[in-house]
C-alpha positions as CSV (number, residue, x, y, z in Angstrom):
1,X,38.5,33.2,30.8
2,X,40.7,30.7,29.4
3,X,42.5,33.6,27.0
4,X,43.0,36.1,29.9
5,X,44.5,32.8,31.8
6,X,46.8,32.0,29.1
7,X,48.1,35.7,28.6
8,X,48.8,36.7,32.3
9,X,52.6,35.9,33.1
10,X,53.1,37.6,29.5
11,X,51.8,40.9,30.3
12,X,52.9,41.0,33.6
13,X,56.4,40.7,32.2
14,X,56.0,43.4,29.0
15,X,54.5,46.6,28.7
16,X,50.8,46.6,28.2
17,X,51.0,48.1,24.8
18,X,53.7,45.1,23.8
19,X,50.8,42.7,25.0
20,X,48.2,43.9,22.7
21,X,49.6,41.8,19.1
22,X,50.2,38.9,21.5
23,X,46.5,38.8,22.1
24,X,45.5,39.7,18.6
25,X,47.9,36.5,17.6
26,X,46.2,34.2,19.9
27,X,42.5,35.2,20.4
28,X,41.8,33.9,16.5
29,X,42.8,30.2,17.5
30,X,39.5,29.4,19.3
31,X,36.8,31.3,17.8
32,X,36.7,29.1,14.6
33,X,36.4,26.1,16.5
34,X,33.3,27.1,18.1
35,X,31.8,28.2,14.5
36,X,32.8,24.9,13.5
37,X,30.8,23.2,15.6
38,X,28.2,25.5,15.6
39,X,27.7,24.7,11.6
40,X,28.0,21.0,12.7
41,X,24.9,21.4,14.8
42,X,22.9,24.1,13.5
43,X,22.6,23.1,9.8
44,X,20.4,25.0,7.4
45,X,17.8,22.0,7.8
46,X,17.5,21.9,11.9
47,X,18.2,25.8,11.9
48,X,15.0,26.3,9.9
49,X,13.2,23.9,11.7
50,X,14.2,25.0,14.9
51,X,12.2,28.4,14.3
52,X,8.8,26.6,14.0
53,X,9.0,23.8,16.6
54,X,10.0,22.1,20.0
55,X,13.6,23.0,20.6
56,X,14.6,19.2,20.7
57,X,14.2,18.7,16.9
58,X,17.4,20.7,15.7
59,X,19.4,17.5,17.4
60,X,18.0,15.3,14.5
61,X,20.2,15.5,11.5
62,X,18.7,15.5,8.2
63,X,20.8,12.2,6.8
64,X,18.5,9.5,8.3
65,X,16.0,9.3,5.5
66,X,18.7,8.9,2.5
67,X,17.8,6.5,0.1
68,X,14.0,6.2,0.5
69,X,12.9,6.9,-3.3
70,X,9.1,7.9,-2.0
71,X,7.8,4.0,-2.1
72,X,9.8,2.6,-0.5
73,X,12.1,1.0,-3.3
74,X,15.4,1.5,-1.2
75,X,16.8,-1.0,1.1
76,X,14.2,-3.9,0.3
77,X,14.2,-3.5,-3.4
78,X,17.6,-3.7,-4.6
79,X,18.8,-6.9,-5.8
80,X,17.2,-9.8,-5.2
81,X,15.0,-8.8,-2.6
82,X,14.1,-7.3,1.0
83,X,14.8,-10.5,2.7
84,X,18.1,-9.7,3.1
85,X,19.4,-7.3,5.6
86,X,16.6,-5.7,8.1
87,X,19.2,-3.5,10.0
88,X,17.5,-3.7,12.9
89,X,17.8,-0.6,15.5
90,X,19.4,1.5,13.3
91,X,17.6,1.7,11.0
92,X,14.6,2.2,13.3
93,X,16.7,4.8,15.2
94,X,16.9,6.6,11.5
95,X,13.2,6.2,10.1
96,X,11.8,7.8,13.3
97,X,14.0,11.2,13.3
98,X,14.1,12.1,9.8
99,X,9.8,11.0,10.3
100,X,9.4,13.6,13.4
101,X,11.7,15.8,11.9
102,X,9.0,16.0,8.1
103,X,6.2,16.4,10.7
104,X,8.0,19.1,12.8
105,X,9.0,21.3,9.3
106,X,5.1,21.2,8.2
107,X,4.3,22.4,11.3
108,X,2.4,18.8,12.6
109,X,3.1,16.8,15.8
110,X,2.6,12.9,16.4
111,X,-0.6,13.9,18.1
112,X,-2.1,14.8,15.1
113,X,-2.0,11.7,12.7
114,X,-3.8,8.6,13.2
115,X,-2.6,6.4,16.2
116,X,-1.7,3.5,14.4
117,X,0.8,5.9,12.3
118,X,1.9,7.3,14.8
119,X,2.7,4.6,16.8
120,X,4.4,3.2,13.2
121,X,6.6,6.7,13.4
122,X,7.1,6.5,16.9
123,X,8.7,2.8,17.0
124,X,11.0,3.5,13.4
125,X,8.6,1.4,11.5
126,X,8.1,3.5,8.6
127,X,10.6,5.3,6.6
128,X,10.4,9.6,6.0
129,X,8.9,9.2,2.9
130,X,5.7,7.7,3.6
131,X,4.9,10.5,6.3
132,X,5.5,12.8,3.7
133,X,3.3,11.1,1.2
134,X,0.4,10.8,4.2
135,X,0.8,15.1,4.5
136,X,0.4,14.9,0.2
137,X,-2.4,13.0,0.5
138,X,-4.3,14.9,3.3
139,X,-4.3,17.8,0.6
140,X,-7.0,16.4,-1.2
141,X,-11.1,16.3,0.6
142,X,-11.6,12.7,-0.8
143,X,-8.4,11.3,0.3
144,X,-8.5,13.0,3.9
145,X,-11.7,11.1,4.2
146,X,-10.3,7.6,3.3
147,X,-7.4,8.0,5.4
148,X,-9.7,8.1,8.3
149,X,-10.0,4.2,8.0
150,X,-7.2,1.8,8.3
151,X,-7.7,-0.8,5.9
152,X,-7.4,2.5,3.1
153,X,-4.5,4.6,4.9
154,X,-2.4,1.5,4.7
155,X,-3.0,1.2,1.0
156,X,-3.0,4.4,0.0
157,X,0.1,5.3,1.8
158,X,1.8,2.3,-0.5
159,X,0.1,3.0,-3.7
160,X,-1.5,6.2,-4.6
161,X,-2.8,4.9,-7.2
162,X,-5.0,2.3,-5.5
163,X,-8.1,4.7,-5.7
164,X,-7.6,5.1,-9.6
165,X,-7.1,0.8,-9.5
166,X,-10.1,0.2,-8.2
167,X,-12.0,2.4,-10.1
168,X,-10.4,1.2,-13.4
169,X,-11.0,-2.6,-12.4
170,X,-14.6,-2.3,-11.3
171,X,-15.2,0.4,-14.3
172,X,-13.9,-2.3,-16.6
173,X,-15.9,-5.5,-14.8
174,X,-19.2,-3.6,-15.3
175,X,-18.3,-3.0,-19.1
176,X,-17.1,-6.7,-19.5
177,X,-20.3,-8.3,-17.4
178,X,-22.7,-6.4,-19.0
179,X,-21.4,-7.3,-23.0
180,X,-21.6,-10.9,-21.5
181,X,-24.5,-10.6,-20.4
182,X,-26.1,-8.4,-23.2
183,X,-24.2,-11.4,-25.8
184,X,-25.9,-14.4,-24.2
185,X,-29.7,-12.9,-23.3
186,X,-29.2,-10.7,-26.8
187,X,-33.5,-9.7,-27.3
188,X,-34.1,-11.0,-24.2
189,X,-31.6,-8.4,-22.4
190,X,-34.2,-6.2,-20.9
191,X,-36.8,-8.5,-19.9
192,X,-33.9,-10.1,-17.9
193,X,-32.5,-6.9,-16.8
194,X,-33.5,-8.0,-13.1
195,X,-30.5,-11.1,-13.6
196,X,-28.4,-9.0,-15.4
197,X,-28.8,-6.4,-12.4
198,X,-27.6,-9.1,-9.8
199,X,-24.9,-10.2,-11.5
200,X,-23.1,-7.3,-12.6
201,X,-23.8,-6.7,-8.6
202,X,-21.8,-10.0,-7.7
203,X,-19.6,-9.1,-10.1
204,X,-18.6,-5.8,-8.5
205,X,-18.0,-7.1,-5.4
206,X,-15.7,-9.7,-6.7
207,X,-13.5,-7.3,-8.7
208,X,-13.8,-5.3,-5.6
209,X,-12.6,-7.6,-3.6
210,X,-9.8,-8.6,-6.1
211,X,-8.0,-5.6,-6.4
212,X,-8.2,-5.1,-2.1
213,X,-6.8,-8.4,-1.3
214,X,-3.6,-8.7,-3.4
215,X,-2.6,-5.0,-3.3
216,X,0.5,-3.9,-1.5
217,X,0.2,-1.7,1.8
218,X,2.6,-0.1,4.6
219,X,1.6,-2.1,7.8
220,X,0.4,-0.3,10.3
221,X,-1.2,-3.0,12.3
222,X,-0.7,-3.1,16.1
223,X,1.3,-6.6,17.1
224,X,-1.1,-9.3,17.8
225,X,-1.7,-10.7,21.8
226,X,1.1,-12.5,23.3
227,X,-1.5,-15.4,24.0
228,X,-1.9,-15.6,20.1
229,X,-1.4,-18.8,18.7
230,X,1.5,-19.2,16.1
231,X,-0.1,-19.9,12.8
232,X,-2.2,-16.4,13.8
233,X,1.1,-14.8,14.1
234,X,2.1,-16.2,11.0
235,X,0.0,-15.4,8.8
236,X,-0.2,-11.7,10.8
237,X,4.0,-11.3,9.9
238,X,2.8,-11.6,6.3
239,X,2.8,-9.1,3.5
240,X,-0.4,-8.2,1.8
241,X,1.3,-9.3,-1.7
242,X,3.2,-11.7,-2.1
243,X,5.5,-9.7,-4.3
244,X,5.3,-6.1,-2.6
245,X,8.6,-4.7,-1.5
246,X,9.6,-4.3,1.8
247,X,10.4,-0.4,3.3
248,X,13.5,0.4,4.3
249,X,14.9,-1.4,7.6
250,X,11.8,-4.1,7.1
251,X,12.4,-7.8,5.3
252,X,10.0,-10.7,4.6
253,X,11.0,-14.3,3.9
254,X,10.4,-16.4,1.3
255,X,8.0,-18.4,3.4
256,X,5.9,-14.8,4.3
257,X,5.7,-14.2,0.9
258,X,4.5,-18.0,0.3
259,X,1.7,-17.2,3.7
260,X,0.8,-14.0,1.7
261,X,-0.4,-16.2,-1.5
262,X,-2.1,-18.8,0.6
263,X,-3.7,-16.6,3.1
264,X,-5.1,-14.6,0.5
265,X,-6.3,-17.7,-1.5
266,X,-8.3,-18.4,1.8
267,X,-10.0,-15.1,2.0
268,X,-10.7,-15.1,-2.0
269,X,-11.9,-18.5,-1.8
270,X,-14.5,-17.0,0.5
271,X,-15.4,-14.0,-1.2
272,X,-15.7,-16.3,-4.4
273,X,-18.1,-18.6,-2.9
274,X,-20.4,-16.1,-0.8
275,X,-20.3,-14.3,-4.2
276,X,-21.8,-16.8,-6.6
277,X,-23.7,-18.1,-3.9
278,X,-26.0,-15.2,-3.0
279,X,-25.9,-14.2,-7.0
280,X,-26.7,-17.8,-7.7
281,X,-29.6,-17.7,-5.5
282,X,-31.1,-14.6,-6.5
283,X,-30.9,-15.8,-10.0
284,X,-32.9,-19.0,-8.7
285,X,-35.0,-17.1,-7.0
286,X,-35.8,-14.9,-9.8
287,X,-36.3,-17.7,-12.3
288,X,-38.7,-19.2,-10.1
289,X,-40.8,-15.9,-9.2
290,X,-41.3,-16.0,-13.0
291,X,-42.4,-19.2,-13.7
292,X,-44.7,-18.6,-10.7
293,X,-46.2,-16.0,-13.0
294,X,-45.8,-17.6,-16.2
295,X,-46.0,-20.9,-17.1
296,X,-45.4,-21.1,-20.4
297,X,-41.3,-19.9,-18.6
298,X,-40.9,-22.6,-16.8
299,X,-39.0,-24.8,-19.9
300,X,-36.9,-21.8,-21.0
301,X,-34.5,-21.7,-18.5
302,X,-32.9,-23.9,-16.2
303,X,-32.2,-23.5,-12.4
304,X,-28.3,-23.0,-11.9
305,X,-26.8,-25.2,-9.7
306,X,-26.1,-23.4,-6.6
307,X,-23.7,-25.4,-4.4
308,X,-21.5,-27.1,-7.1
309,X,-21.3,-23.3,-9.0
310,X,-20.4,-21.3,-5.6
311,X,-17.4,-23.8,-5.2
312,X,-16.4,-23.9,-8.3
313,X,-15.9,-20.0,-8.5
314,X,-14.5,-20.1,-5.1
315,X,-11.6,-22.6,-6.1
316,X,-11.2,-20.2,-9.5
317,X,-10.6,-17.2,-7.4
318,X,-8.4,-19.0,-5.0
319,X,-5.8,-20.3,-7.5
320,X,-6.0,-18.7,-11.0
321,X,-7.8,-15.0,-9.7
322,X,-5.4,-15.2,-6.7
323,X,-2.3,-16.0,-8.5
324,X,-2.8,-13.3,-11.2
325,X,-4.1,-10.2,-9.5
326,X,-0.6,-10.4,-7.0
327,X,1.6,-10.7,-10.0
328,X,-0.2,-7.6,-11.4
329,X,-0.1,-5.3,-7.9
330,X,3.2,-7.0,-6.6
331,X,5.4,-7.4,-10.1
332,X,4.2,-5.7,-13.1
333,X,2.7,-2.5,-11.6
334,X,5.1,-1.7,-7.9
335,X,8.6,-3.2,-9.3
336,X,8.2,-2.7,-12.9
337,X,5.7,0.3,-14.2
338,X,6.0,2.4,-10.8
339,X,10.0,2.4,-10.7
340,X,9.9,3.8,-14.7
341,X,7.5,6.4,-14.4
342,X,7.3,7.4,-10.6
343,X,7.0,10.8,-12.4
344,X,4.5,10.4,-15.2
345,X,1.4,9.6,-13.4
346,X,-1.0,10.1,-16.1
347,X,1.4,7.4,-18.8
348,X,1.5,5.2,-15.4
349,X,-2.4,5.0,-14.8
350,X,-2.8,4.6,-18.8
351,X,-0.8,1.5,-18.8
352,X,-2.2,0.1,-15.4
353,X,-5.6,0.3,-17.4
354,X,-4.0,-1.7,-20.2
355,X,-2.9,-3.9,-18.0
356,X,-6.1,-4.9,-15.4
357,X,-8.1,-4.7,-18.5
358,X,-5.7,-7.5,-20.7
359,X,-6.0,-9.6,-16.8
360,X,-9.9,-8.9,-16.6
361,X,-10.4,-10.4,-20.6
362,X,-7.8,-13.5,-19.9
363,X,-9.7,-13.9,-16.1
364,X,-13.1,-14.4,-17.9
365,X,-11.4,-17.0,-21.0
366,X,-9.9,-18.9,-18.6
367,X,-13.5,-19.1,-16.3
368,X,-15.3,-20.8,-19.0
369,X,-12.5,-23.1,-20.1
370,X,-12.8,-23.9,-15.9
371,X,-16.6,-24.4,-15.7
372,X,-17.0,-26.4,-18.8
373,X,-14.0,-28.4,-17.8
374,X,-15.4,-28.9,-13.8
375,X,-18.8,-29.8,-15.6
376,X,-20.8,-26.5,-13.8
377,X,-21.6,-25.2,-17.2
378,X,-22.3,-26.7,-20.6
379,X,-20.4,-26.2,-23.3
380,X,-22.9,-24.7,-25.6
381,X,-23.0,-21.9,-22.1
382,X,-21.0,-18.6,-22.0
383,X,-20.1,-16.8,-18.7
384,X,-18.9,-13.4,-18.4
């Protein structure tokens, strides 16, 4: 309409075939504007996308997720740290189309991933990259069955890995429990193989427990109650590792990352004592079942002292467990091994072996120089 309005006192003037190269001049002027714009809009990324889903996804432009490198080592982890910058709403803004927009090209909608995801997605929490590495993980039967609880999706979706870590530490606790144990009972090993049993138990859940606490996650936790009191949302606000870095558009302060250490020191201190105190007692309990049975026992060995023993281990896993086991998750492995070979998984699990392993041999040296120095052991004793 707007060509033939253009053209009319023109060919009312000149004969109709002297109109015809007018037109044929002008008409070309607008029809490459409107292809313009079209390719503006329609890009190869929304156009493909556009064929499988909800016709409001080709509006999302495929820019917003630039710079996530799969873990989040973008934004946060340049520099000096994540505790500068946060962008804010932007950022948000960004994380939640390019997020949608990886769900909507495999085909998935929010309604199908866990709530607390998608409530993550839906408020820009969570950069492209970690939806992409939920939809990898799903592949796999074992994995689709951790992600079902949240304590394990949050993990997994930071580390990958964290399946093959815990594995690794507890395979090596066993291994190192049972030569201790099998190096101090020697002949005795299995008439005693009811103690050596409960330890290597207590042991378990300790290495467990060390490799849960300190390791890195993507927070997915819902916001706590308004009523919440302000050391709870503290200590909420703080990272799982005190050295894990942030995902794009998040920051923690240096004071989070200080809650982090002590907030985990508090729940180690815990398992640490509960730990020693139930093996503790089943060794008591054991020791004086037998002597029960057989008298000529009762001088062989000694009851352990249970309350001075349990706190003592508590205190060790507080400070020196604590203390090493982030460095490990937070440093060596996420900011050092993981940015090198992202790509080499195989090389990368290798050297997180040689790693926990070297931690696990210099946990157990410095436990005995602890206990003989606090006086819970003698110095003749070896543990672990």
């Amino acid at each position: 309409m707007a060509i033939a309005a253009g053209f009319e006192p023109i060919t009312a003037a000149v004969s109709g075939a002297a109109s015809l190269p007018k037109l044929h001049l002008h008409r070309p002027s607008t029809p490459p504007t409107i292809s313009f714009r079209t390719a503006l809009i329609f890009s190869p990324i929304s156009s493909r996308s556009s064929r499988r889903r909800t016709p409001a996804m080709p509006l999302f432009s495929g820019g917003g997720g630039g710079g996530i490198n799969g873990m989040g080592n973008s934004g946060g982890g340049s520099g000096g740290d994540d505790d500068v910058g946060g962008g804010g709403g932007h950022d948000d803004k960004n994380n939640k189309k390019a997020a949608v927009l990886v769900l909507a090209e495999m085909g998935r909608s929010l309604e199908s991933v866990p709530k607390d995801l998608a409530v993550a997605i839906e408020s820009g929490k969570i950069p492209a990259a970690i939806v992409e590495k939920y939809l990898e993980l799903e592949k796999s039967a074992v994995f689709r069955w951790l992600l079902q609880f949240g304590g394990f999706r949050e993990r997994l979706l930071a580390d990958d890995l964290f399946l093959a870590k815990v594995a690794m530490e507890c395979g090596v606790g066993i291994f190192t429990k049972t030569a201790a144990e099998y190096e101090r009972r020697r002949e005795n090993f299995f008439k005693e193989l009811d103690f050596v049993i409960a330890d290597v138990v207590m042991a378990i859940i300790a290495d467990f427990m060390l490799v849960w606490l300190p390791a890195p996650t993507v927070s997915l936790r819902p916001p706590l109650a308004v009523s919440a009191g302000a050391i709870a949302k503290f200590f909420h606000s703080c990272p799982e590792n005190a050295f894990q870095v942030a995902l794009a558009g998040t920051s923690f302060s240096f004071l989070q990352r200080i809650g982090a250490i002590v907030r985990n020191g508090s729940k180690l201190f815990a398992v640490g004592t509960t730990s020693s105190l139930v093996g503790t007692l089943v060794t008591n309990a054991i020791i004086n079942a037998r002597k029960a049975v057989d008298s000529s026992s009762a001088g062989e060995v000694e009851d352990v002292p249970v309350l001075s023993t349990s706190v003592a281990y508590g205190v060790y896993m507080a400070i020196s467990s604590n203390l090493r086991y982030q460095v490990v998750a937070g440093v060596v492995e996420q900011r050092i091994l993981e940015p090198m070979l992202h790509k080499h998984k195989l090389l990368l699990s290798a050297l997180c072996f040689a790693v926990r392993t070297g931690n696990t041999f210099l946990g157990s040296l410095l436990w005995v120089d602890y206990a003989r120095w606090v006086g819970v052991q003698k110095v003749q004793e070896d543990h672990e």
